[in-house]
N, C-alpha and C positions, 0 to 999 in steps of 0.2 A: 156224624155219629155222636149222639151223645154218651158220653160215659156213666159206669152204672155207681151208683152211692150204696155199699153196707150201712142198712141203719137196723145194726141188731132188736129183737124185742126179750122184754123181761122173759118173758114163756119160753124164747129160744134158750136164753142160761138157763132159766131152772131147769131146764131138760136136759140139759148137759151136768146141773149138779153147779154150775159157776154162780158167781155174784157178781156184776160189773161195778168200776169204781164209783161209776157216778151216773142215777138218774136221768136222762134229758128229758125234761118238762116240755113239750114241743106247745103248747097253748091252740087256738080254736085259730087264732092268725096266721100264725105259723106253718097250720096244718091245712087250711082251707081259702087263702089268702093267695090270689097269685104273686103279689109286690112280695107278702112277709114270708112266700117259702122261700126264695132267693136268701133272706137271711138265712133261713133254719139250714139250707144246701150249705152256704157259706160256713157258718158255724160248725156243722158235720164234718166240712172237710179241714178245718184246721183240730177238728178232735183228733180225725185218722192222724194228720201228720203229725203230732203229737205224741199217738201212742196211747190214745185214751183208751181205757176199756170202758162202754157206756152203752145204753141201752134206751129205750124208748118202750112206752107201755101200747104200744100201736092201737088198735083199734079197742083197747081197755082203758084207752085214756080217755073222760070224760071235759067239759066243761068246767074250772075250778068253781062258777058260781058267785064270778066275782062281778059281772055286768047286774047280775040277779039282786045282789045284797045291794049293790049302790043304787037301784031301780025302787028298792023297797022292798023286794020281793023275799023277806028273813024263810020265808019256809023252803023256798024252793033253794035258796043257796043251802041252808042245811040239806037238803037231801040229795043235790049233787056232791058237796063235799063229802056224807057218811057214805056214799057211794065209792068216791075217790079215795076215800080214807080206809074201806075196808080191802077196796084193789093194791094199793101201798104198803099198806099193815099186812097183807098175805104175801105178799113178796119179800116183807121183811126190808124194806129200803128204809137205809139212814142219809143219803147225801143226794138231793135234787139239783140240778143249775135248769137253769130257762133263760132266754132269749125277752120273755115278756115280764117287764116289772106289776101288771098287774096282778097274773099268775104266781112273782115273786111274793110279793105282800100279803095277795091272800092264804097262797101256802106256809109262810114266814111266821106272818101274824093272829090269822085267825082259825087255822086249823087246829093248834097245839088244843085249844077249850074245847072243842070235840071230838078228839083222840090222835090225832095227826101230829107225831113231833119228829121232825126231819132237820137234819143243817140246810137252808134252803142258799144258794146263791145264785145272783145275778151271773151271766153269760159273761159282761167285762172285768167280773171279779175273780173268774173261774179262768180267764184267758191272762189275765194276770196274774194267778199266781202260777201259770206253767208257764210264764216267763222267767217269773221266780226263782222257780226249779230247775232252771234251764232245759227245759221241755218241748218249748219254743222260740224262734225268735219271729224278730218283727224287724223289717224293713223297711224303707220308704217306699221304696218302688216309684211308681208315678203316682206320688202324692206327695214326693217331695218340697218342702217351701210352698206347698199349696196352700191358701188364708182358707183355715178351716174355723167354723165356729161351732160349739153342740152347745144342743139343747136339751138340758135339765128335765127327765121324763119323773113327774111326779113322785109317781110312787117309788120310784129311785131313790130321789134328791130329796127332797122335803118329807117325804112321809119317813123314808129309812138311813138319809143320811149317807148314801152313797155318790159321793160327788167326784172322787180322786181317781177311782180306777179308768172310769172312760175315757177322763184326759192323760192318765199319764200312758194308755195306750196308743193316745194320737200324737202325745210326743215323741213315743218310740218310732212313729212314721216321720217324723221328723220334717213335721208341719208349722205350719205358725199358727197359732193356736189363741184367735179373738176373740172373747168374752161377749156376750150379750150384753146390756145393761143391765138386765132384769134375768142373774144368772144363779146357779144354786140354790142358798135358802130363800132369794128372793126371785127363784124364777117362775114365770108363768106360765101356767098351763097351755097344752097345746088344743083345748079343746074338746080331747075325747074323752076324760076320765068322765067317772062317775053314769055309766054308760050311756054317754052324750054321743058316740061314738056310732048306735044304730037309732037317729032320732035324728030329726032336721032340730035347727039351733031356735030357740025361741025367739020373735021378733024383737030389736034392737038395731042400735046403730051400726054395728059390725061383728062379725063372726069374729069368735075368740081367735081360730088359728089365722086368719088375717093378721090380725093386729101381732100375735105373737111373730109371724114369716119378715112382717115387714122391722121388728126388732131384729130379726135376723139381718135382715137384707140392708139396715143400717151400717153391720162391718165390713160388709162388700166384699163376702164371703166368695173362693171360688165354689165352695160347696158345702151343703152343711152336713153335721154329723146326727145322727139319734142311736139310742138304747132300748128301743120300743115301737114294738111297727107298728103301735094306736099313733104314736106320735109321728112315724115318718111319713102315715099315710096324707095325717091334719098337714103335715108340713109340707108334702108334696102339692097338696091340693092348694093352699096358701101359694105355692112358686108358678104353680100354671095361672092362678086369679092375679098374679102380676105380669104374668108373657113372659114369665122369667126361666122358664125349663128347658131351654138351650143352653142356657147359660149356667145357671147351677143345680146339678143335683144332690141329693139326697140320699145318702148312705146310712143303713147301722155301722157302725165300729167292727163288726166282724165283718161285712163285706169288707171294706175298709183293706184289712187284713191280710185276707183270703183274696184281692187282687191283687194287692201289690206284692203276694207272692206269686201272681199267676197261679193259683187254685181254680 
């Protein structure tokens, strides 16, 4: 029997008159994705235990328009964002988290220039600070002393500067925690940004998430971590092109979590 997930919607509070703390941005991956619902389940369920009041805009949530803007396509990203921006602005939301850093940046950064201004934060920012709060805790579980190594999701790391939260969550599992070479300001992409992500890869010597899987697979990782299911997908796909998916997989930071509490 599978158990049932509350994932309130905005429409449900306004009809009761409520406001919830905090927007969940669920993204097109998230929501459509069989690998990236398992994060967005994950994540849900360390809200509940929390105590989050949080809401979801269900079937009003759009496309950010952010595969669209890095395609070229400037019209059509404006008109899913004034889209999204008037569904936001009607509901009056000041504080989004998301699960997807590209969802993050586009709502973070480029929304504000046409009317969208929100606190926007990332999923291992928002789980960190109800650690903070002591709102949550975090355990090993079976990922204890596990060689965990993550990988730096763009638009996170290099575009906004967010490096510290996801690892100092993997600390809190109380992992050992090996660097890439090529890790933070100076990591490399996994491949999917810029929406490379619904395209085959242009001919070359090697696919980007190759070459980045196999910087991974240098620390002899039991498994690796991601902040972005563009990236855990590149990097899933990277660990089977080596024969190596028995042996290590591939987490976000909130599954991560949300087992080793048994959620």
């Amino acid at each position: 029997m599978t158990e049932e997930i509350k994932v309130p919607t905005m429409a449900e509070f306004l009809s009761q008159g409520k406001a919830p703390e905090v927007l969940f941005w669920v993204g097109c991956a998230g929501s459509f994705d069989d690998r990236a619902k398992k994060i967005t389940k994950a994540f849900v369920k360390l809200l509940h235990k929390a105590g989050v009041e949080f809401a979801v805009l269900g079937t009003e949530e759009s496309c950010t328009g952010d595969p669209a803007k890095r395609a070229g396509n400037e019209f059509l990203f404006q008109m899913q964002a004034a889209m999204n921006i008037q569904v936001l602005n009607g509901y009056e939301i000041k504080k989004i988290v998301t699960a997807c850093p590209h969802c993050f940046n586009t709502l973070k950064n480029e929304y504000p220039d046409l009317g969208g201004n929100y606190e926007v934060i990332h999923h291992t920012q928002f789980l960190k600070s109800l650690l903070e709060e002591g709102r949550m805790t975090v355990e090993g579980g079976k990922f204890k002393g596990k060689r965990i190594t993550f990988h730096d999701p763009c638009y996170l790391g290099r575009a906004n500067g967010v490096f510290e939260a996801p690892r100092e969550l993997l600390q809190k599992l109380e992992v050992e925690l090996v660097e890439m070479r090529k890790c933070k300001k100076a990591g490399l992409c996994c491949g999917a940004g810029g929406a490379q992500m619904f395209k085959e890869p242009e001919p070359g010597n090697k696919d980007v998430n190759i070459l980045r899987t196999e910087q991974a697979l240098e620390t002899q990782p039991d498994m690796i971590a991601a902040g972005c299911p563009f990236c855990n997908t590149m990097m899933t796909d990277g660990v089977k092109n080596k024969n190596k998916e028995n042996d290590i997989e591939v987490l976000d930071v909130a599954e991560m979590i949300a087992q080793a509490q048994d959620l």
